[in-house]
Structure formats: C-alpha cells, structure tokens
DSSP file (Angstrom, degrees, kcal/mol; ACC not computed):
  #  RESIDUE AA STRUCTURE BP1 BP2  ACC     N-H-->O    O-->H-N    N-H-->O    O-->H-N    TCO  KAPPA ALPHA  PHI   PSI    X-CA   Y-CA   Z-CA
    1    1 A X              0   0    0      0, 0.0    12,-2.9     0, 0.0    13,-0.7   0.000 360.0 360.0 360.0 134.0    0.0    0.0    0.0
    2    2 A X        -     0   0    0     10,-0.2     2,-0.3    11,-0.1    10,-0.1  -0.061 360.0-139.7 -93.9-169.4    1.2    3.3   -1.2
    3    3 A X        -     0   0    0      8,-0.3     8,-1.6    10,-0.0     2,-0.5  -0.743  25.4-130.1-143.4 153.3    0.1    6.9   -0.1
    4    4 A X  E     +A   10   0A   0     -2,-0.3     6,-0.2     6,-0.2     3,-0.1  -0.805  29.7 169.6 -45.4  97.4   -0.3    9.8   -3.3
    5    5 A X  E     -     0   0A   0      4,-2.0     2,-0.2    -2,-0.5     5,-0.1   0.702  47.8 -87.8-102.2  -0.9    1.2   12.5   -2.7
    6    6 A X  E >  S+A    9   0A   0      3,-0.6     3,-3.6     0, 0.0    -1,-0.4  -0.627 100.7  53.4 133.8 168.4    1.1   14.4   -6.1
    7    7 A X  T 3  S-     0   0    0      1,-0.3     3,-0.1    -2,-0.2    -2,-0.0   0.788 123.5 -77.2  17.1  71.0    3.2   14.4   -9.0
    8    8 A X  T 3  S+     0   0    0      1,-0.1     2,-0.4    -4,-0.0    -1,-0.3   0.636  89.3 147.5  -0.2  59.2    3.0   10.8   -9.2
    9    9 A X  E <   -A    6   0A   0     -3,-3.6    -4,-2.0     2,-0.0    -3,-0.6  -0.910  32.6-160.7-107.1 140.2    5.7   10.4   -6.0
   10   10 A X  E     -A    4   0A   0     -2,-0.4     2,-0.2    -6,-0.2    -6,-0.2  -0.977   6.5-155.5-132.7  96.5    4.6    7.3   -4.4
   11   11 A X        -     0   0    0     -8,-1.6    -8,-0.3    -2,-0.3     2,-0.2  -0.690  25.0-121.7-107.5 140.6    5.9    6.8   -0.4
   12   12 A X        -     0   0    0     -2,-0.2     3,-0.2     1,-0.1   -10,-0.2  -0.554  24.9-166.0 -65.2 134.9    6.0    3.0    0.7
   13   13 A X  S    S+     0   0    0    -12,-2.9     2,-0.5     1,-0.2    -1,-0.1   0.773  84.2  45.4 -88.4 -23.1    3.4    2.9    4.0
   14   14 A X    >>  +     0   0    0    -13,-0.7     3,-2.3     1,-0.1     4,-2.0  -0.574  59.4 166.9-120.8  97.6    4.7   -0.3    4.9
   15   15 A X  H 3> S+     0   0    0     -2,-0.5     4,-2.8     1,-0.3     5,-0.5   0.857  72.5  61.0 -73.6 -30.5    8.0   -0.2    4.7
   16   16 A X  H 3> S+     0   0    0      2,-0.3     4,-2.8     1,-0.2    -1,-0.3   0.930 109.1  46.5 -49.6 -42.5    8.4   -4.0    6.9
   17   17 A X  H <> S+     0   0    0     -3,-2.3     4,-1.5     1,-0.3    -1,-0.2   0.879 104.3  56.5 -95.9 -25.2    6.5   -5.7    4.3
   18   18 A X  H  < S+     0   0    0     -4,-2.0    -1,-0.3     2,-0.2    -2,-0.3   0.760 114.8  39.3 -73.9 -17.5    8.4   -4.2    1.5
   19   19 A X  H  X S+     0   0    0     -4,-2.8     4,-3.9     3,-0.2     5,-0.3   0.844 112.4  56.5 -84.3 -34.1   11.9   -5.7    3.1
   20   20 A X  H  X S+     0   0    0     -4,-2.8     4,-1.6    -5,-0.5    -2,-0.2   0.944 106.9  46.0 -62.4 -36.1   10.4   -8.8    4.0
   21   21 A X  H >< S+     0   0    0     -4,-1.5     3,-1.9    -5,-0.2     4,-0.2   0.446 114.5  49.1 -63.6-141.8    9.2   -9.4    0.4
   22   22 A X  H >> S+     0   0    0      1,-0.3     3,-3.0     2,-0.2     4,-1.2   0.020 109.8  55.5  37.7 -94.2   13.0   -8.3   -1.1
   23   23 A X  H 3X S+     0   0    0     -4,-3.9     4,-2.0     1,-0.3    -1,-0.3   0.632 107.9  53.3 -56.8 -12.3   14.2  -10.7    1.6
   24   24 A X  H <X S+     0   0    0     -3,-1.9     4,-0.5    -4,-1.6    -1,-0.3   0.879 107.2  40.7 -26.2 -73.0   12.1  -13.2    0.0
   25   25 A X  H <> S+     0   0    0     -3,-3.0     4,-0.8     2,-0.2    -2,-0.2   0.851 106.4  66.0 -83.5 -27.5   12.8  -13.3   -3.0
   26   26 A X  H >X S+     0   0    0     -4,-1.2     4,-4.5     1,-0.3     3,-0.5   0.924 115.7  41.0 -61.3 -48.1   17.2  -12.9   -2.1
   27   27 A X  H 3X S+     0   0    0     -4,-2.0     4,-1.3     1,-0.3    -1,-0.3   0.688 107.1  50.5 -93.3  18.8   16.6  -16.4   -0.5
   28   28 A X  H 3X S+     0   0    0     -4,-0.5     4,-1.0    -3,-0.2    -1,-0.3   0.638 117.2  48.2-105.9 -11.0   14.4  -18.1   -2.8
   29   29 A X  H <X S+     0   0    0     -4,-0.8     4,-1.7    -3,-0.5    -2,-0.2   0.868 112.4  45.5 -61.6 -65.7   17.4  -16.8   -5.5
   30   30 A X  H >X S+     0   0    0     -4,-4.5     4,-2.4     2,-0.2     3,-1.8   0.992 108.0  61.1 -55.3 -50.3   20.5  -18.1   -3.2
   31   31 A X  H 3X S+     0   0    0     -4,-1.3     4,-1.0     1,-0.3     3,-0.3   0.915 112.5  40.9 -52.5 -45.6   18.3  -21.7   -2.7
   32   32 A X  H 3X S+     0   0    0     -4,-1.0     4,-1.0     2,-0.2    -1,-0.3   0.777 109.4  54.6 -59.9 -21.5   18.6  -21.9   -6.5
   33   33 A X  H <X S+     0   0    0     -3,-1.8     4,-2.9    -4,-1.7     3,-0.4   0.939 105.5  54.0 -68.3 -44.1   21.6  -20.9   -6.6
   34   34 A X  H  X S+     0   0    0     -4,-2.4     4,-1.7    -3,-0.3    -2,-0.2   0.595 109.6  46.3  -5.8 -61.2   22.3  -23.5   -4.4
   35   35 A X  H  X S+     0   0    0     -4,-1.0     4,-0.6    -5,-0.3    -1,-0.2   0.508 103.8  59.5 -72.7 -41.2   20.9  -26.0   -6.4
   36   36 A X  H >X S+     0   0    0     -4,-1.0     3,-3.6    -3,-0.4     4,-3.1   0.960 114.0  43.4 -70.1 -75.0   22.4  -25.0   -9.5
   37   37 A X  H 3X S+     0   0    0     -4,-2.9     4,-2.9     1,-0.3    -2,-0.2   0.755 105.8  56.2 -22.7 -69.2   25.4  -25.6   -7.7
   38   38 A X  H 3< S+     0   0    0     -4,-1.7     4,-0.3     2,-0.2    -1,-0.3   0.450 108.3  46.6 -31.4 -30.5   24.8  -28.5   -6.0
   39   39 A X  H X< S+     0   0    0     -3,-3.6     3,-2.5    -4,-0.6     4,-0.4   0.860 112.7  52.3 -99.7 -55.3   23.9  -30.6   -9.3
   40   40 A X  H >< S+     0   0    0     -4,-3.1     3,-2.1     1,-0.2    -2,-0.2   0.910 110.8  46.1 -54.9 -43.4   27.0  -29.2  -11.0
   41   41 A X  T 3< S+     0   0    0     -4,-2.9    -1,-0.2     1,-0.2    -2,-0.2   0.502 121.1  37.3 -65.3  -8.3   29.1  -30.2   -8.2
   42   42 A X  T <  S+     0   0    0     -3,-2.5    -1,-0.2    -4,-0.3    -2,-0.2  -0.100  87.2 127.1-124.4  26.4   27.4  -34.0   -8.0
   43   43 A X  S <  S-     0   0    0     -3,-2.1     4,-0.1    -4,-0.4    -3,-0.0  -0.136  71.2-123.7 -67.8 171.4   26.9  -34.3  -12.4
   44   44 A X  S    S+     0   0    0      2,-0.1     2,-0.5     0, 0.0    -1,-0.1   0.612  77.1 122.0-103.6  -3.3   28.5  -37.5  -13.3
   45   45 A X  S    S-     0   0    0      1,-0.1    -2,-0.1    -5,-0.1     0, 0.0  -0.548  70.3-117.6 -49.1 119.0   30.5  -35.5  -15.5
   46   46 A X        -     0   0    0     -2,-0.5     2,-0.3     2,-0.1    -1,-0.1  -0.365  31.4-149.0 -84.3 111.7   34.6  -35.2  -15.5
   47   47 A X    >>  -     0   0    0     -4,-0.1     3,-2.9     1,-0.1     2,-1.0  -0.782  31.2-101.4 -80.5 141.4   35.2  -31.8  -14.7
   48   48 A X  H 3> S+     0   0    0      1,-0.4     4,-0.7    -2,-0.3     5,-0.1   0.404 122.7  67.0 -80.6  -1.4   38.6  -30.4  -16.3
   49   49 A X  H 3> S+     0   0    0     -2,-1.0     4,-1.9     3,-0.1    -1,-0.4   0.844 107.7  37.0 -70.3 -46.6   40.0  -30.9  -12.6
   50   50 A X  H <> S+     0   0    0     -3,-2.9     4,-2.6     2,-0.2    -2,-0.2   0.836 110.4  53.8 -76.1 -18.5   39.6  -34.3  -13.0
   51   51 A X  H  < S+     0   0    0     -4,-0.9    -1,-0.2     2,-0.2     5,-0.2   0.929 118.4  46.0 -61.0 -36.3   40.6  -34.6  -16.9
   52   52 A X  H >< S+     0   0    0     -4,-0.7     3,-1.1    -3,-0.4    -2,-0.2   0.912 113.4  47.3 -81.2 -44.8   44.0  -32.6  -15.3
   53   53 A X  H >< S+     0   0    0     -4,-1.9     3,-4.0     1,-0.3    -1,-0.2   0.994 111.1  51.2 -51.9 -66.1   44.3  -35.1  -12.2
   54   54 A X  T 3< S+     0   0    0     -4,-2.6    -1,-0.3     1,-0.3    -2,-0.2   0.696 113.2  47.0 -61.3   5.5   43.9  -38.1  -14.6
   55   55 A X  T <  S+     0   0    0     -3,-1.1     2,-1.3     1,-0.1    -1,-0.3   0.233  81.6 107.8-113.4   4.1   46.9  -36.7  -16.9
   56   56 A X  S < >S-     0   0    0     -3,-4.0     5,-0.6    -4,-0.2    -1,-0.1  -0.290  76.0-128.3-105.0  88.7   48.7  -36.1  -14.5
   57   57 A X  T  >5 -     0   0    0     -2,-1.3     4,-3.5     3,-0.2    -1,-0.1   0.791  22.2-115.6 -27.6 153.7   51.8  -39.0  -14.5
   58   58 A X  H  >5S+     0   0    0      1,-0.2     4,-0.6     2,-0.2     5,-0.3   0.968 113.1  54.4 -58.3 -68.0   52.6  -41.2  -11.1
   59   59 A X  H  >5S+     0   0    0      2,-0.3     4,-0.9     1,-0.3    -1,-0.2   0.673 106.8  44.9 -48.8 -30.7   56.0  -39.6  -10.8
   60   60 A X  H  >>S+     0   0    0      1,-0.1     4,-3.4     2,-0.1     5,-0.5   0.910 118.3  48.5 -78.7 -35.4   54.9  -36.0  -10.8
   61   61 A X  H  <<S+     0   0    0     -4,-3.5    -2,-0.3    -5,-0.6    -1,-0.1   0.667 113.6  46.0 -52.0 -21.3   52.2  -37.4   -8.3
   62   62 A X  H  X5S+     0   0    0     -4,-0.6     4,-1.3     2,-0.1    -1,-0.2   0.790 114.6  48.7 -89.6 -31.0   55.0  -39.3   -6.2
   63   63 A X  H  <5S+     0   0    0     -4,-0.9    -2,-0.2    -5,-0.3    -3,-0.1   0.805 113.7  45.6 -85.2 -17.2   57.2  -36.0   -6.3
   64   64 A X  T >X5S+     0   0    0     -4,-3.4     4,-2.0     1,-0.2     3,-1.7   0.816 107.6  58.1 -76.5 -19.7   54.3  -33.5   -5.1
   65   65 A X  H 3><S+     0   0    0     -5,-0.5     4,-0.9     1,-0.3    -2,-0.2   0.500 110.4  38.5-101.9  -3.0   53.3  -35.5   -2.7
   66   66 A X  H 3< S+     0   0    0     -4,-1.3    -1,-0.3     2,-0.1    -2,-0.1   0.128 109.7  57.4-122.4  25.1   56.6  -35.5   -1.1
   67   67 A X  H <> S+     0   0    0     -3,-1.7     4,-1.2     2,-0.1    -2,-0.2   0.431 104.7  54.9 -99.1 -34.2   57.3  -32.0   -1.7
   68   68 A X  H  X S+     0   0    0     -4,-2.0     4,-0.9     2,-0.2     5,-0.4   0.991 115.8  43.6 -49.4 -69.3   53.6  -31.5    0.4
   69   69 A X  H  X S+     0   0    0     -4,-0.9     4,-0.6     1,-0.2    -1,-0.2   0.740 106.5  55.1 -59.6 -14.5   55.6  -33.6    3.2
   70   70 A X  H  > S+     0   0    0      1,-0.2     4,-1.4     2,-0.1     5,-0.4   0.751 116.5  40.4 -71.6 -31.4   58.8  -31.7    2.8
   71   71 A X  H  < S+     0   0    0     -4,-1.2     4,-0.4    -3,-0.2    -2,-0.2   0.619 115.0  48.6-110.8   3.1   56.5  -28.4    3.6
   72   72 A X  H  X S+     0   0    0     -4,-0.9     4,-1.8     2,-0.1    -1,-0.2   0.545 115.2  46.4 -83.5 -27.3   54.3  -29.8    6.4
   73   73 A X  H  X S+     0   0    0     -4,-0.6     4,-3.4    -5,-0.4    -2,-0.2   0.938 115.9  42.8 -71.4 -49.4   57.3  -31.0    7.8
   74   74 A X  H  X S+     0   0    0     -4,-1.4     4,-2.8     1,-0.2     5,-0.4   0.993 116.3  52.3 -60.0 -60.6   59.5  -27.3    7.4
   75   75 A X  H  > S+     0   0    0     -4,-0.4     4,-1.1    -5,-0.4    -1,-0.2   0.906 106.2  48.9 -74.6 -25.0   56.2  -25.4    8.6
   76   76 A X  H  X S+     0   0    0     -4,-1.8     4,-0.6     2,-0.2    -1,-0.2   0.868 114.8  48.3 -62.8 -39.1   55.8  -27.6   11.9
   77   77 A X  H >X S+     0   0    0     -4,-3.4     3,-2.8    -3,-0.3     4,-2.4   0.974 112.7  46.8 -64.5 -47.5   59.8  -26.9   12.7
   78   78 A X  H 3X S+     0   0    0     -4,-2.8     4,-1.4     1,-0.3    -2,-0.2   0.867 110.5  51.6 -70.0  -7.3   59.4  -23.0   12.0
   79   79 A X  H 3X S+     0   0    0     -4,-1.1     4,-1.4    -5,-0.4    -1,-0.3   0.816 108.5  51.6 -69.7 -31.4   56.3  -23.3   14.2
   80   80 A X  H << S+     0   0    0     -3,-2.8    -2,-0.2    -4,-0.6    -3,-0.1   0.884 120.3  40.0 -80.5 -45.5   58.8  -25.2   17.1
   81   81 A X  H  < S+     0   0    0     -4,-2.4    -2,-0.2     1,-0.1    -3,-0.1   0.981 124.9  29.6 -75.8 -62.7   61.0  -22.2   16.6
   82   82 A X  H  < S+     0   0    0     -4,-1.4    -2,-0.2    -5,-0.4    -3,-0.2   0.682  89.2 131.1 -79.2  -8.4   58.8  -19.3   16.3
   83   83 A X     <  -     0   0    0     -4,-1.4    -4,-0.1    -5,-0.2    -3,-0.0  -0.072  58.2 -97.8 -66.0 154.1   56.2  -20.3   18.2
   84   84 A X        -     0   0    0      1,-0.1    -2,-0.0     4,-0.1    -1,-0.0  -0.250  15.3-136.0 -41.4 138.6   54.2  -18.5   21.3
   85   85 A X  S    S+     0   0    0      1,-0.2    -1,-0.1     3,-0.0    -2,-0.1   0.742 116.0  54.9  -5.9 -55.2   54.9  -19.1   24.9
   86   86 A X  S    S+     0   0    0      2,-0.1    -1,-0.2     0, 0.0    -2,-0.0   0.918  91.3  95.7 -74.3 -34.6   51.2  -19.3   25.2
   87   87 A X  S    S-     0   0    0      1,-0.1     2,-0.3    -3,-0.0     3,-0.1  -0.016  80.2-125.2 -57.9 145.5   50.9  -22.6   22.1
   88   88 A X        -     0   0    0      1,-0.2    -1,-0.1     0, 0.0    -2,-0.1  -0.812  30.4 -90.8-102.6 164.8   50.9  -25.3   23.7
   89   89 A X        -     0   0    0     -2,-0.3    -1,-0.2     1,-0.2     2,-0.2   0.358  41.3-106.9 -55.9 149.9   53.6  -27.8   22.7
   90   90 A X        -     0   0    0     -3,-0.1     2,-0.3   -14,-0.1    -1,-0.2  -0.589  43.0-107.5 -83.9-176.7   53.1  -30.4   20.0
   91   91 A X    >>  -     0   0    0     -2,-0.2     4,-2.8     1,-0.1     3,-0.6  -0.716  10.0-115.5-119.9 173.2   52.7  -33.8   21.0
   92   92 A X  H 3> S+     0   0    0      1,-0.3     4,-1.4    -2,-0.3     5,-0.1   0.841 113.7  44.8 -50.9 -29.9   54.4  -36.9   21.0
   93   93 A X  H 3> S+     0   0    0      2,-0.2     4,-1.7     3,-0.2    -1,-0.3   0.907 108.3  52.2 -92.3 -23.8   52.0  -38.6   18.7
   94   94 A X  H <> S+     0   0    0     -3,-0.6     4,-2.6     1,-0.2    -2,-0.2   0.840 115.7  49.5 -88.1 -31.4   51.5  -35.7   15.9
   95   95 A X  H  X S+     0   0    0     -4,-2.8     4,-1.5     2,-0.2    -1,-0.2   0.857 108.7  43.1 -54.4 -29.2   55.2  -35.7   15.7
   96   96 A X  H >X S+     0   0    0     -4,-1.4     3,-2.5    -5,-0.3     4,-0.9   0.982 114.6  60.8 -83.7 -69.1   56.0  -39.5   15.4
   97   97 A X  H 3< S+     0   0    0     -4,-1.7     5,-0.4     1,-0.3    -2,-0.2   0.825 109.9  39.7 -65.4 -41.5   52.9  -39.3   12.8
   98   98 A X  H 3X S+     0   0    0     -4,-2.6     4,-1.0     1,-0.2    -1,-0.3   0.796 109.6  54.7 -57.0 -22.8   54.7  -37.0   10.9
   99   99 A X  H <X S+     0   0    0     -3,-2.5     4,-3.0    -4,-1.5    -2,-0.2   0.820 112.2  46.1 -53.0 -74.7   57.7  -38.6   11.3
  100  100 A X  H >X S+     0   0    0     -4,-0.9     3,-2.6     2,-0.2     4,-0.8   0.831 109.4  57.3 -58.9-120.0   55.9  -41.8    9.9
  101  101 A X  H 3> S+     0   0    0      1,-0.3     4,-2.4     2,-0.2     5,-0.2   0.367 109.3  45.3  38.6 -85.7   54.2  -39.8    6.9
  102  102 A X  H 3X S+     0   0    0     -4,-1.0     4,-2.7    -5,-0.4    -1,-0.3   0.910 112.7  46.1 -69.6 -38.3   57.4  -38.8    5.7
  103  103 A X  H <X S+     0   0    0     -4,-3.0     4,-1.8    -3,-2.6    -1,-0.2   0.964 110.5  57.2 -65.1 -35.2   59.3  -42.0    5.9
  104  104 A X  H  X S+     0   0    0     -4,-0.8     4,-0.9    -5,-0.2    -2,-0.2   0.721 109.3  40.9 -75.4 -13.9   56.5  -43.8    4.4
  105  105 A X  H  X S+     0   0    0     -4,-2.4     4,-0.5    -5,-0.3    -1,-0.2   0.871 113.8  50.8 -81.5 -34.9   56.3  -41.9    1.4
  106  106 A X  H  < S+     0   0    0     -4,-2.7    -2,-0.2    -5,-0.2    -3,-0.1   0.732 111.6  55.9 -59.1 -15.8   60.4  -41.6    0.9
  107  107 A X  H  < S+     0   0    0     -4,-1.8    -1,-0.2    -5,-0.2    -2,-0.2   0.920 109.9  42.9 -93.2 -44.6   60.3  -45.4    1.3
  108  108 A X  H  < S+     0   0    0     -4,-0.9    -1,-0.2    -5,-0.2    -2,-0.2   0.510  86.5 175.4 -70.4   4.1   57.8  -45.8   -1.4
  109  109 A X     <  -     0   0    0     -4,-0.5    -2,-0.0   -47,-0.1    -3,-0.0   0.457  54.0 -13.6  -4.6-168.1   59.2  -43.3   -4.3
  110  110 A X              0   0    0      1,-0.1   -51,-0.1   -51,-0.1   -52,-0.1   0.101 360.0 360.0 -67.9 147.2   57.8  -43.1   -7.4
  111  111 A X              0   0    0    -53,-0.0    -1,-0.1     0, 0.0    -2,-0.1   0.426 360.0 360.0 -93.7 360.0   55.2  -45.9   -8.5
C-alpha cells in the first residue's frame, strides 16, 4: 500500500512488508543458486580438474606428494622455533605421525 502525494511520487506505508518481500525473493534466489550448484558439483561429469588429475603421471604425483611432506614437515619446525609461549607444545604422537608420513612416502618413491 502506497500513499499519493502528487506528482505521481509514491511513499511506501509499509516499509516491513516491503523488506520482508525483497528478503524473500534474495533467498528463494540463493536456494537456486544453491541448487544450481549442487547438481553441477554432483553431475556424473569429469570436470577439467579431473581430466588434469587423470593426466597427470605417477612420478609427478610421487614427487608433489613429497614436496607436500617436505613443507608440512618445514612449517611444523618453524612453528617449534617461532612459536608462542602461550601454544601449547606439540605432541608426541602428531610428531611421530609425521615422522611416519614422511618415511612412508620416501620409502615408497615413485610408482
């Protein structure tokens, strides 16, 4: 509902009903968008990440994948060095599992 005030300027009276409507319609937009999403991200199609994954040779796969442990390993020491007072220590077992990690991929090299 409007009110006339002349020179066909038109003031919302209920200004509530007009945001609630707006906000309406913003989610019934995002749930489709949503949706949209949702089906592209569960097609049974091979998305050009996967074409690039499947091209991508065992040996470059062995040698990222123990450059990944080389830099989990480097960022946990500069954490040992730089870390806060307040952080609390790591522990025995996420060391040893890193530890383990790393041997078990250098023991398997490329496949």
């Amino acid at each position: 509902m409007s009110i006339n005030i002349g020179d066909d300027k038109k003031l919302p009276t209920d200004t509530e009903a007009y945001y609630e409507t707006v906000a309406s319609q913003e989610e019934i937009y995002l749930e489709e968008a949503e949706e949209e999403v949702r089906a592209i991200l569960t097609s049974d199609y091979p998305s050009s990440l996967t074409k690039q994954m499947v091209s991508i040779t065992e040996e470059d796969s062995y040698s990222r994948l123990t450059e990944r442990v080389d830099e989990q390993l480097d960022q946990a020491a500069q954490e040992l060095i730089a870390g806060d007072s307040d952080d609390p220590p790591l522990s025995d077992d996420a060391v040893a599992e890193m530890l383990r990690v790393s041997l078990t991929v250098r023991r398997l090299g490329p496949i």
